[in-house]
C-alpha positions as CSV (number, residue, x, y, z in Angstrom):
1,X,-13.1,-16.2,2.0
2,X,-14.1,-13.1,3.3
3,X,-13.0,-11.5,6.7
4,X,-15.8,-9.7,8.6
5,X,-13.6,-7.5,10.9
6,X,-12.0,-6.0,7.4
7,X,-14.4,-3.4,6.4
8,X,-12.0,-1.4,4.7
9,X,-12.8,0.3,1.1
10,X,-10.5,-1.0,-1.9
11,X,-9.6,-0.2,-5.0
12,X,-8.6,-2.1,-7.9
13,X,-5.4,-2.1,-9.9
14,X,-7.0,0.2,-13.0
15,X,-8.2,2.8,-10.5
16,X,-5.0,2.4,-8.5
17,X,-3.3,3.6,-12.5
18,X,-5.5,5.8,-13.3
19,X,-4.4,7.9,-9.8
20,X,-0.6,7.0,-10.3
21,X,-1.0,7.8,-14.2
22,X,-3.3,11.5,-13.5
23,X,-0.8,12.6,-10.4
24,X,-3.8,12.0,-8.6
25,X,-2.7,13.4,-4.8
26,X,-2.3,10.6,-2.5
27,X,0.2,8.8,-0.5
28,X,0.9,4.8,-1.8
29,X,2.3,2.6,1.3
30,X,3.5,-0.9,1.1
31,X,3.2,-2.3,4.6
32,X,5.7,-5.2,4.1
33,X,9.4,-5.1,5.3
34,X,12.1,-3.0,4.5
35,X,14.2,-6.4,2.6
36,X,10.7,-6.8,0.7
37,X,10.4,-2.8,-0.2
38,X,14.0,-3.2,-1.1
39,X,13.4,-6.0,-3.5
40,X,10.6,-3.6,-5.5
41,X,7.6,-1.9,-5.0
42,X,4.8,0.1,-7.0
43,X,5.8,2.9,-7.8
44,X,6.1,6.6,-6.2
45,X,5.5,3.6,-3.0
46,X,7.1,4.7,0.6
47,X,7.6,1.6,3.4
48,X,5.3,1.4,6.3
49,X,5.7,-1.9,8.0
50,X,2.5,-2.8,9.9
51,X,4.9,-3.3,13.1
52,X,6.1,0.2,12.6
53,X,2.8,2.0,11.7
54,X,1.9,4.1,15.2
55,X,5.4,4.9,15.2
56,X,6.4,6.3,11.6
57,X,3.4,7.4,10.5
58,X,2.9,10.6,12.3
59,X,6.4,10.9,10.7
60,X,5.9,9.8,6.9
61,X,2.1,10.7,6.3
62,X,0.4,13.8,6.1
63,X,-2.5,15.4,7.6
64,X,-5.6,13.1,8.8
65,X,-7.3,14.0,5.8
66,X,-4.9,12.7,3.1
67,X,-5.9,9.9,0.5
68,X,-3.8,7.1,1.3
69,X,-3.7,3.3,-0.6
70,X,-2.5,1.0,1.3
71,X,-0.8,-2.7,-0.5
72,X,1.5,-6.1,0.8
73,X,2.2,-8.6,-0.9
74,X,-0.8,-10.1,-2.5
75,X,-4.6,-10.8,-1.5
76,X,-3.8,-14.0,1.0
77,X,-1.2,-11.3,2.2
78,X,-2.8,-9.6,5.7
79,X,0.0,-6.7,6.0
80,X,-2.4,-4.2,4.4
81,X,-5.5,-4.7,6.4
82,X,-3.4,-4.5,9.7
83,X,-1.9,-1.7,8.7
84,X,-5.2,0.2,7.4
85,X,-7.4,-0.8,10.6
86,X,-4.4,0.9,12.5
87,X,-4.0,4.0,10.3
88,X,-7.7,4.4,10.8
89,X,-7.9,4.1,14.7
90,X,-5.0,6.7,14.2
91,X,-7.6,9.0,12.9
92,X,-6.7,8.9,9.3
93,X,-9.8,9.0,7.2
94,X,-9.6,8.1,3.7
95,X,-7.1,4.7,3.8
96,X,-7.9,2.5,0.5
97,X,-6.6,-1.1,0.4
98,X,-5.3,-2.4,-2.9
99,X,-6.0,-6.1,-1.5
100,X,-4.6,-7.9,-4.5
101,X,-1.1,-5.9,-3.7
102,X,2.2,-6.4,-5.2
103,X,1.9,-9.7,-7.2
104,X,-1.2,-8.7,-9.2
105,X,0.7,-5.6,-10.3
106,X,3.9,-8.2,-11.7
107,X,1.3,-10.1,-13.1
108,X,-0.1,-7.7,-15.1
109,X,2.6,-6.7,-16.3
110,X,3.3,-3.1,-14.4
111,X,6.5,-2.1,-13.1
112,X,8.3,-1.9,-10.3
113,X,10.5,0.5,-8.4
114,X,13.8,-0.4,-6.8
115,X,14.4,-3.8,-7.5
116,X,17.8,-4.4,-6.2
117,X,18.7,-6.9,-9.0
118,X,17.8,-5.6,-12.7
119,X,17.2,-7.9,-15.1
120,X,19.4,-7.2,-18.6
């Protein structure tokens, strides 16, 4: 099912490790809550909640011009797309969704940062 008013670019999980793997410069947000970021995230990830996104991002993001990716929770997840429709009425210009977000990482087997409860 495809939304119309979501006419953001994406990328998919390879390219999204390839950039990770290469240093590539750009800024990975997970726009789901705090408890969620909490719980684990990709890594080198910072938090932007889409509630929060006019107020920190001007705080936690660089200039306009900075690659950004933007994830939630999954692709029936809207977090992401909120959050990268705002960033780009903000101004910022190159905002990436990773649509398939966190669970298609798990799935394939990638790790996560900061889980709270580590597995022995």
């Amino acid at each position: 099912m495809e939304n119309k008013q979501d006419n953001s670019p994406t990328i998919t999980r390879e390219e999204l490790k390839d950039w990770l793997d290469q240093h590539y410069p750009f800024i990975l947000i997970e726009s789901l809550s705090e408890e969620q970021y909490r719980q684990g995230h990709l890594p080198s990830a910072i938090n932007l909640p889409p509630e929060k996104v006019k107020e920190l991002a001007p705080k936690l993001l660089g200039g306009k011009h900075q690659q950004m990716v933007v994830y939630c929770a999954s692709s029936t997840c809207e977090a992401s797309e909120h959050t990268a429709r705002t960033l780009s009425e903000m101004g910022y210009e190159n905002v990436l969704r990773y649509v398939e977000g966190k669970k298609d990482w798990s799935e394939a087997g990638l790790p996560l940062e900061g889980k709270e409860s580590k597995v022995a």
